[in-house]
C-alpha positions as CSV (number, residue, x, y, z in Angstrom):
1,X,123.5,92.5,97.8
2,X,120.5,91.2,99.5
3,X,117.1,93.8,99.6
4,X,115.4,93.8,103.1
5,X,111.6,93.6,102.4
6,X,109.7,97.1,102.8
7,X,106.7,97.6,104.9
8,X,104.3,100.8,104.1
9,X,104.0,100.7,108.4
10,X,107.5,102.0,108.6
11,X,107.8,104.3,105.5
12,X,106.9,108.1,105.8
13,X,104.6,108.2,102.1
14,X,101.8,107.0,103.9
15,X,99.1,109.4,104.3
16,X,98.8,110.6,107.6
17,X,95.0,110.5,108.0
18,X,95.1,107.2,106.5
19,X,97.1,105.5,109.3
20,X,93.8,106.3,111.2
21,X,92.2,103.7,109.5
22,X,92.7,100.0,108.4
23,X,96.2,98.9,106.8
24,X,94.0,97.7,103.5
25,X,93.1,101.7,103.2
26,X,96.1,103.0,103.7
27,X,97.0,105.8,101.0
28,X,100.4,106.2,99.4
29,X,101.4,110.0,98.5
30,X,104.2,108.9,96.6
31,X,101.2,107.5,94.0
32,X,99.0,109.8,93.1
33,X,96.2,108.6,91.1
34,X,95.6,109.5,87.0
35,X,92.3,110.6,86.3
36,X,90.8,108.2,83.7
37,X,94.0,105.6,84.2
38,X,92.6,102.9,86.7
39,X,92.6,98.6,86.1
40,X,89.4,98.4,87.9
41,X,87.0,101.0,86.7
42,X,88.0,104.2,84.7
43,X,86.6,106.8,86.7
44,X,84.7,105.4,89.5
45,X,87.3,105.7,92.5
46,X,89.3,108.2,91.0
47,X,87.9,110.8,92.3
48,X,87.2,109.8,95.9
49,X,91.1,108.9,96.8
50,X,93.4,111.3,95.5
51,X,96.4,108.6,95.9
52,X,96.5,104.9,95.3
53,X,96.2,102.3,98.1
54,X,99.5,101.0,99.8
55,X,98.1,97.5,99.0
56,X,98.2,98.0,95.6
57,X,102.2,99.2,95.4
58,X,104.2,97.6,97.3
59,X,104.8,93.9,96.7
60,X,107.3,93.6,99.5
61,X,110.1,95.7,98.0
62,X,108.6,99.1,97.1
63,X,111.5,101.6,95.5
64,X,110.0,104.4,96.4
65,X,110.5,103.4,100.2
66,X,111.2,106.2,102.8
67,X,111.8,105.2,106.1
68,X,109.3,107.1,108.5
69,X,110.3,109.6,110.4
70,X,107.9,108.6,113.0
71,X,105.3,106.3,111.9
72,X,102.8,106.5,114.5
73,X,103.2,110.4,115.7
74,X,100.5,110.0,118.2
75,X,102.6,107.4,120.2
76,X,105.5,109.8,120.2
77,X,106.5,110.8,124.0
């Protein structure tokens, strides 16, 4: 069985008001973040994003993957 890559552009965990901004920003709800677990510095972004970045999760083949329902509702007609 062969895996189809997953992009965060077509699943439905990112956060809405994320997709607003930069790919690189992009928040996954799916993650949430663990106060005082971080690899980059304990406590200094845990508090200021609630979730951890899409960047940071998915390598290609995330398992957590939803497919979006729509993934830019704004170009909805």
């Amino acid at each position: 069985m062969s895996m189809q890559p997953t992009f965060c552009e077509d699943c439905d965990n990112v956060h809405p008001d994320t997709r607003k901004q930069s790919p690189g920003r992009w928040l996954c709800m799916r993650f949430p973040r663990l106060p005082g677990l971080s690899p980059v510095a304990r406590n200094a972004w845990v508090a200021t994003e609630p979730y951890q970045r899409c960047v940071s999760i998915n390598a290609g083949f995330c398992p957590l993957f939803e497919p979006a329902r729509s993934a830019f509702p704004s170009e909805v007609e």
